[in-house]
C-alpha angles and dihedrals in degrees: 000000000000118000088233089062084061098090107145117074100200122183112242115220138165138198106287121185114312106250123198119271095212104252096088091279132085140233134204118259131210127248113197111231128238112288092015100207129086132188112204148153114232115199128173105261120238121205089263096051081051091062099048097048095040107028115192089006131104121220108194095206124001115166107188146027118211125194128196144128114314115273115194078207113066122088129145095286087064124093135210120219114192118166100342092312124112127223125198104207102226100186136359133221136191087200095198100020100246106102092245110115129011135223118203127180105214138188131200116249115206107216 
């Protein structure tokens, strides 16, 4: 894909340790990846794109595909925050198997 179709610059981030919420519980907290910025395209995800991110598994709703540079550190635990709206990635994909460029299926989390 072309760098110019990377417009969107997200912010990468994975669990961290759970810290107490103040009420006697706890929540998870958010650790940014290294490095933490991710340029990326997001584009809603059709039934074909879901079978190429996520092969002999079923996803049940994925709303987006998003495409950048290949980042070791991004799985499924791992979250994507793009003006002030939060991703789940759902599957992964390495789309030519060099380690060059990333596919991700992604849906949106309501906070």
């Amino acid at each position: 894909m072309a760098i110019g179709s990377y417009i969107h610059r997200a912010l990468l981030q994975r669990p961290g340790p759970f810290v107490p919420d103040g009420d006697g519980g706890s929540v998870a907290s958010w650790i940014d990846l290294v490095p933490a910025t991710w340029k990326v395209s997001i584009t809603p995800a059709s039934a074909a794109d879901l079978e190429r991110v996520a092969p002999g598994t079923v996803i049940s709703s994925a709303s987006y595909i998003v495409r950048g540079y290949f980042h070791p550190g991004v799985t499924t635990l791992c979250r994507l925050v793009l003006h002030g709206r939060v991703l789940a990635i759902t599957g992964v994909a390495d789309p030519e198997l060099r380690g060059v460029d990333m596919e991700c299926g992604a849906v949106e989390v309501v906070l």
